[in-house]
Backbone bond lengths (Angstrom), bond angles and torsions (degrees), N, CA, C in turn:
res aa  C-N    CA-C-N  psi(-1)  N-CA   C-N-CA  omega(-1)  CA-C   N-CA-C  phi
1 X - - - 1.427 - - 1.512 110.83 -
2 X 1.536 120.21 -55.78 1.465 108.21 178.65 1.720 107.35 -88.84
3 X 1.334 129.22 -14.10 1.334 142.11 -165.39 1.888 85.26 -84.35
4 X 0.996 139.23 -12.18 1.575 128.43 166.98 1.729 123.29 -67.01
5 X 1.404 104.55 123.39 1.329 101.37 -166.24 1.713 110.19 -92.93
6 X 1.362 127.35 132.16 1.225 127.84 -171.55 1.464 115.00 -67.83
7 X 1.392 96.30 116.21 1.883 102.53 175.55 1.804 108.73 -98.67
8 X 1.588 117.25 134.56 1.054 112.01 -171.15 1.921 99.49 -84.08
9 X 1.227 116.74 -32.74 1.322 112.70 177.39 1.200 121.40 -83.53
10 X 1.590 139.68 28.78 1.258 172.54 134.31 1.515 115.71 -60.21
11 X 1.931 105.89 -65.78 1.159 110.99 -164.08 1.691 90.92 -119.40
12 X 1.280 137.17 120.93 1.648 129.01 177.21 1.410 90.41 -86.56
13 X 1.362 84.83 166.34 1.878 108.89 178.31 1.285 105.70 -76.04
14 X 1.762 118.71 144.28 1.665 112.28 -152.55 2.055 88.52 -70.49
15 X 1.097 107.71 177.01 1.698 136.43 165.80 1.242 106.92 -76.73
16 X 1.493 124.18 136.07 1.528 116.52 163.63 0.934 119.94 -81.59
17 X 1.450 133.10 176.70 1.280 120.99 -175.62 1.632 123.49 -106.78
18 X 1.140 94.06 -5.65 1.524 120.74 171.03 1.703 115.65 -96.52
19 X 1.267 114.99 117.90 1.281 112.41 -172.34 1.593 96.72 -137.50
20 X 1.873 97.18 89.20 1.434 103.05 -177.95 1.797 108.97 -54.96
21 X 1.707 107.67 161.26 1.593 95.53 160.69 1.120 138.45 -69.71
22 X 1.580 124.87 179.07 1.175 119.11 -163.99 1.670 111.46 -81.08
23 X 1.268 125.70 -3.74 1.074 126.72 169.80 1.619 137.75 -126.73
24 X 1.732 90.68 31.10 1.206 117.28 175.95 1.881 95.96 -102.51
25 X 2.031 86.75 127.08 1.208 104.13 -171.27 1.507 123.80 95.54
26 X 1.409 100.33 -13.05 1.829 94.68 176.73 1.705 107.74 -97.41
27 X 1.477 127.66 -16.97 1.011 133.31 -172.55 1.534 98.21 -104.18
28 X 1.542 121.94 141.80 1.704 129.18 171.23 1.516 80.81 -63.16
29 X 1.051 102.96 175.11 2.008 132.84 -178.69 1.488 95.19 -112.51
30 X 1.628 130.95 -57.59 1.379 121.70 172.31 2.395 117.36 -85.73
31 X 1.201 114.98 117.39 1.417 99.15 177.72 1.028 97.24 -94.33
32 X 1.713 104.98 168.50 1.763 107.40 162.69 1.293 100.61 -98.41
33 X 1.109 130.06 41.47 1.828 132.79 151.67 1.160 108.95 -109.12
34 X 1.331 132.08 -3.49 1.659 142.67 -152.89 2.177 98.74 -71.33
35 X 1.389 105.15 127.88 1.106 95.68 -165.82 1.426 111.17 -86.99
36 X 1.016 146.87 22.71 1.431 162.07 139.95 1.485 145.34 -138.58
37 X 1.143 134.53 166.24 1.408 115.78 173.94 1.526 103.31 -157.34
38 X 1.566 102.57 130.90 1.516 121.68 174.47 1.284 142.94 -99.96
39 X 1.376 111.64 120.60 1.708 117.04 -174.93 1.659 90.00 -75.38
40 X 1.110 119.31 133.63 1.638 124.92 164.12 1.444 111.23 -76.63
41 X 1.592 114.83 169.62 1.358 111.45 170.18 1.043 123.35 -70.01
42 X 1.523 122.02 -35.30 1.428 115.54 179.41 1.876 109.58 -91.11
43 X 1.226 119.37 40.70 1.718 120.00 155.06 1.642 106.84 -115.52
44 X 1.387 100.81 136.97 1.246 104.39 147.32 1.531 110.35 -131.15
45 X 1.759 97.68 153.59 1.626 104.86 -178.12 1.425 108.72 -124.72
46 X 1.267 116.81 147.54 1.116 126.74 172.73 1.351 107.83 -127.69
47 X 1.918 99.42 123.13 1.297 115.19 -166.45 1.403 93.51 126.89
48 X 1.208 94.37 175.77 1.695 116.40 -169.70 1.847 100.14 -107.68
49 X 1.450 76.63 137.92 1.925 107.30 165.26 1.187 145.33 -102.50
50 X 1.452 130.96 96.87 1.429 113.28 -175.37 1.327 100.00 -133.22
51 X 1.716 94.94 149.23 1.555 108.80 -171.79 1.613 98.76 -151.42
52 X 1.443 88.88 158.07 1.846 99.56 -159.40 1.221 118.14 -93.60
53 X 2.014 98.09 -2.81 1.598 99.98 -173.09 1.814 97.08 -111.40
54 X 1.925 100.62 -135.75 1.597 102.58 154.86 1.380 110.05 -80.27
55 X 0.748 114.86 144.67 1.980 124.33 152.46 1.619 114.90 -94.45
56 X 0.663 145.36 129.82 1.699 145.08 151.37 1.797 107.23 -105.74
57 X 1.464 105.70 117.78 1.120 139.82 -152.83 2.063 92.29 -104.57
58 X 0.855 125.34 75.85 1.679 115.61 165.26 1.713 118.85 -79.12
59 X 1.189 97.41 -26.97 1.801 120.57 -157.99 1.865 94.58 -77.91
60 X 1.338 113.00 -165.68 1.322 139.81 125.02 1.310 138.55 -45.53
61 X 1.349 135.34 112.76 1.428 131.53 152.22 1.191 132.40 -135.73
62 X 1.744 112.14 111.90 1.507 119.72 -175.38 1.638 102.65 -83.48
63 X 1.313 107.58 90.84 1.888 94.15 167.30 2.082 86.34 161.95
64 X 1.266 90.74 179.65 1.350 107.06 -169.49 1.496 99.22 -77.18
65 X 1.705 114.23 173.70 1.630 102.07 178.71 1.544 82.81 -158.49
66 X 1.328 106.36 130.76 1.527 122.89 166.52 1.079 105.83 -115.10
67 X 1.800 130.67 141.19 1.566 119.50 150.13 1.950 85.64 179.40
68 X 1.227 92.10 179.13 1.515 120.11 -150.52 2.026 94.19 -61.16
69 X 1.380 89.81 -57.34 1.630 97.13 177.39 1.438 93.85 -133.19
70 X 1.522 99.90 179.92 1.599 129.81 -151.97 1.704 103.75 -142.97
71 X 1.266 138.90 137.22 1.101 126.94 177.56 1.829 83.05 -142.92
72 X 1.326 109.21 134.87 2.206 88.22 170.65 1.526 72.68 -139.90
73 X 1.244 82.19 154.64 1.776 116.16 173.25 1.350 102.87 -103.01
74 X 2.001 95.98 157.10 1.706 97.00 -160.00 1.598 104.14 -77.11
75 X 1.466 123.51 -8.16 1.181 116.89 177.37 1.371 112.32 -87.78
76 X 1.450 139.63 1.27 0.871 173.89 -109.67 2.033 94.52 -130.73
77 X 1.805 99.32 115.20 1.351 113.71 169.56 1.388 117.75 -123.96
78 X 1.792 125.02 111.06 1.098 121.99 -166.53 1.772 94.16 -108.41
79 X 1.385 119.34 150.92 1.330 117.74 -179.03 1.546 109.09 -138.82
80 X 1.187 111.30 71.64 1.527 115.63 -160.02 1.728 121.88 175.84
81 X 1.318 118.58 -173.95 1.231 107.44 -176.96 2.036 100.59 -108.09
82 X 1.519 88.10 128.09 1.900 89.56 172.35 1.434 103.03 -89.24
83 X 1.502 123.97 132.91 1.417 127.81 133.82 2.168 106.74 -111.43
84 X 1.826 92.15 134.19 0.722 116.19 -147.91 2.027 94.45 -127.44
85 X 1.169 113.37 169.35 1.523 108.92 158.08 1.456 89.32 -124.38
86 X 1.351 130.23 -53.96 1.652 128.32 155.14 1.582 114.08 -111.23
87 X 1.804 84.37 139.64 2.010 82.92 177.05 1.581 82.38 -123.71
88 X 1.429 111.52 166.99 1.336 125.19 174.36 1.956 99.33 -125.34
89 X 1.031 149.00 110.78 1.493 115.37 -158.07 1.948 85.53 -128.45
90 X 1.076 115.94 143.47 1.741 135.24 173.29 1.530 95.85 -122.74
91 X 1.223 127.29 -52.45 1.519 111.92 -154.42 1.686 109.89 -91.58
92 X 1.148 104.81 -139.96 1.771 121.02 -177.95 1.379 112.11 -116.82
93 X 1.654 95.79 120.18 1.759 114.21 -177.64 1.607 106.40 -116.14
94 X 1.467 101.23 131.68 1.817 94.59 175.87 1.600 79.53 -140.66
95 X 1.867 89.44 115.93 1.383 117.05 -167.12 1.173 136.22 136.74
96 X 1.544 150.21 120.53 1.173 139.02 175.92 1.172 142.64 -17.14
97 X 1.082 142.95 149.79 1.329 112.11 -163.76 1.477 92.76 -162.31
98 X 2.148 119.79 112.72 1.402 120.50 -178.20 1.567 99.96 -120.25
99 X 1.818 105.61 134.75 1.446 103.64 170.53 1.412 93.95 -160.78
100 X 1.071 108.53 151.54 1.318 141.72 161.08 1.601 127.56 -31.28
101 X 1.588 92.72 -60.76 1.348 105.21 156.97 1.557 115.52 -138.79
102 X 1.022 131.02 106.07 1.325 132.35 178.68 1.610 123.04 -103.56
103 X 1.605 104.92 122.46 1.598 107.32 177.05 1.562 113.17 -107.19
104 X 1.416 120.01 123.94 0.943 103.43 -151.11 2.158 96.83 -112.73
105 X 0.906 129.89 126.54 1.753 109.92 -148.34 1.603 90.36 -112.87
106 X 1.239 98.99 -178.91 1.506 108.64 -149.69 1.849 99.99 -74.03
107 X 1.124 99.20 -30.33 1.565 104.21 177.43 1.697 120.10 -72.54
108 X 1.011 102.94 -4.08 2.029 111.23 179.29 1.331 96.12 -79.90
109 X 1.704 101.46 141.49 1.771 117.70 160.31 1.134 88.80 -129.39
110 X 1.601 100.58 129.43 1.852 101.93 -178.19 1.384 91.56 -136.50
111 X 1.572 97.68 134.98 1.921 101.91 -165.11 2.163 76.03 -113.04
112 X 1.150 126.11 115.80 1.313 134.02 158.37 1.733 115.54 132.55
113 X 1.472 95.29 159.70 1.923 80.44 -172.52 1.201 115.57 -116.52
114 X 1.256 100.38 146.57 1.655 152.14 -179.04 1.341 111.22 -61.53
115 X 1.512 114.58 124.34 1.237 152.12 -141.46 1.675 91.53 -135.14
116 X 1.599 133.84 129.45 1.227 134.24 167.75 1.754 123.76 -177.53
117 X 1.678 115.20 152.79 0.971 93.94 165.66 1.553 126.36 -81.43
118 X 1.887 87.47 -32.11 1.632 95.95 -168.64 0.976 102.92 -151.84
119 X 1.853 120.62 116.34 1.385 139.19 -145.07 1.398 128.08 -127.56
120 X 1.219 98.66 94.71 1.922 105.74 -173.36 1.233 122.12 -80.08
121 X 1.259 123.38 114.44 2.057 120.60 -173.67 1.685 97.79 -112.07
122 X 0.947 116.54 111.39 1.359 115.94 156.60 1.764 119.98 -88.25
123 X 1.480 92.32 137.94 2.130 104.07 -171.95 1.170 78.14 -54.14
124 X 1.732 90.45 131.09 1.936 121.71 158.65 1.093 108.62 106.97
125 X 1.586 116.53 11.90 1.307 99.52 170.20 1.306 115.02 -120.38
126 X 1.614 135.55 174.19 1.292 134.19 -138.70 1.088 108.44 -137.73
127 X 1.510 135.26 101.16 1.552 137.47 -173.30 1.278 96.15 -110.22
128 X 1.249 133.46 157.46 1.618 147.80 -174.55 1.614 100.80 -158.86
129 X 1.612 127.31 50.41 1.104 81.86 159.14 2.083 66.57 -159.58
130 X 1.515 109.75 -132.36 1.242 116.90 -175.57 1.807 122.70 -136.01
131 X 1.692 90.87 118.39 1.629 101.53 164.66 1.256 147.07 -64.81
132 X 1.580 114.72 119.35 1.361 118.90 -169.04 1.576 121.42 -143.80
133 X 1.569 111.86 89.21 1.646 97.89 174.13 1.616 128.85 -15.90
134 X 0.796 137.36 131.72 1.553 160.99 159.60 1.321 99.96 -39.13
135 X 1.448 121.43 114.34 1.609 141.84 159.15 1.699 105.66 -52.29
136 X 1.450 106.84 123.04 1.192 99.36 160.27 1.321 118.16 -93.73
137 X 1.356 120.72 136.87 1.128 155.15 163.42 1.898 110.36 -21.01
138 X 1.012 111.08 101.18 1.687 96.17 -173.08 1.703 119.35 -132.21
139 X 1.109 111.93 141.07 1.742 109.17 -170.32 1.246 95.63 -60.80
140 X 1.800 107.15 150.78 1.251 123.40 -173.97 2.006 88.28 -68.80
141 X 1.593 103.23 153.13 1.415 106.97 169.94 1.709 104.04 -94.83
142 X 1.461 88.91 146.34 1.531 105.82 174.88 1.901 118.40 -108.35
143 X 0.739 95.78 22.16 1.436 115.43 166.09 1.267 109.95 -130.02
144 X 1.392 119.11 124.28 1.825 125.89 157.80 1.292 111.08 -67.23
145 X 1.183 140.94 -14.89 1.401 143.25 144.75 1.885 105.72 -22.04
146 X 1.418 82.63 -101.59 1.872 112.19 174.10 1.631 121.13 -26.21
147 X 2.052 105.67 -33.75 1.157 91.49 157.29 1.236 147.06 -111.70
148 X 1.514 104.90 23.24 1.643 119.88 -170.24 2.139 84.43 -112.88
149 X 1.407 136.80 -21.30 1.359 139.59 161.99 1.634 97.38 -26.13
150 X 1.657 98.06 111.24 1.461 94.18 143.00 1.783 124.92 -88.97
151 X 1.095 103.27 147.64 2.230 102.92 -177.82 1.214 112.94 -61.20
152 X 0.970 153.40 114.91 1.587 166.92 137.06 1.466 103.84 12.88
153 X 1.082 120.24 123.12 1.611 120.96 -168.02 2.076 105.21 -66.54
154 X 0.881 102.63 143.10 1.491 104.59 -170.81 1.095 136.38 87.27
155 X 1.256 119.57 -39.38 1.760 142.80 160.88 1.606 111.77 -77.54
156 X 1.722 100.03 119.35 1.690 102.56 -179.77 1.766 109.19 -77.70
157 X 1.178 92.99 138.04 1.952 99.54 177.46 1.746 103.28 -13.76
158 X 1.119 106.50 158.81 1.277 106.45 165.41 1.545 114.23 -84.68
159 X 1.334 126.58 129.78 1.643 150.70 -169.47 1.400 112.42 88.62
160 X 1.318 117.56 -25.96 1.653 110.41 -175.39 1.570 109.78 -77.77
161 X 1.279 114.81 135.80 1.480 138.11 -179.34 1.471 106.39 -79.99
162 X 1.264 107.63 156.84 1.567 111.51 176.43 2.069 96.59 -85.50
163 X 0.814 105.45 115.32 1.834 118.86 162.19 1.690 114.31 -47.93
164 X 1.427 118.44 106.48 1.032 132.64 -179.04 1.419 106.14 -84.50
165 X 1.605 103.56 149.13 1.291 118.86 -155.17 1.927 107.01 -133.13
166 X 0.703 141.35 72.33 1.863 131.11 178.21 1.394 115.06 -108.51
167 X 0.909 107.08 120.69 1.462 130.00 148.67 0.991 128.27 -76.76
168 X 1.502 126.37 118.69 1.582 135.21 -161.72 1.587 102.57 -113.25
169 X 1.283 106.36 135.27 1.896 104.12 -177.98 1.593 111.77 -112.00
């Protein structure tokens, strides 16, 4: 009984009982194609954020935040300046704030001013600072002509858009 010598091809090594799938572990869990990325409610960061996709912001953030889109939650504290191409904003921003298209919903208190092409306020929400369409971007002129030109009364500069304005009830 104890004079028996242990054979491993006698007795196999037990089975686990967990038999992950077959394609657990061949794929990362985070991609860099991943079409969003989320601050939770319970993070806050200090420092600045930029991301190439959406972000949805629930948490805290002390620092600036750049990225493609913007999603903030109404519990949601931003402390910084947003550039945005779209922001969607519910919570509280103390800081500038430039986008493209910005909706701004009845639950946002935004202490700083707003930068946009085309600007949605829904009743109940709380701006404190000052509105101003977004400068387009324009090649320096190479003629002193072109830059002492005043624009033709009635006709907007050439490339700048008229700045959209809605109010949501």
């Amino acid at each position: 009984m104890f004079s028996k010598k242990h054979d491993p091809a006698n007795n196999p090594a037990p089975r686990p009982v967990f038999s992950p799938p077959a394609n657990m572990g061949t794929k990362p869990m985070a991609s860099s194609n991943s079409t969003f990325s989320v601050i939770g409610s319970d993070v806050t960061i200090t420092g600045n954020v930029a991301a190439s996709t959406e972000l949805h912001v629930d948490g805290n953030v002390e620092g600036d935040i750049t990225c493609a889109s913007l999603v903030q939650g109404e519990g949601s504290v931003v402390k910084g300046v947003i550039q945005a191409e779209s922001a969607r904003l519910s919570g509280q921003v103390t800081g500038s704030i430039s986008a493209r298209e910005l909706v701004i919903l009845k639950s946002a208190r935004i202490d700083g001013d707003v930068h946009y092409d085309a600007l949605t306020i829904e009743q109940g929400a709380t701006v404190e600072g000052r509105f101003a369409p977004r400068t387009a971007k324009s090649a320096p002129a190479t003629n002193s002509d072109h830059r002492n030109a005043e624009p033709q009364s009635g006709s907007p500069k050439s490339g700048d858009e008229e700045p959209k304005l809605t109010l949501a009830g």
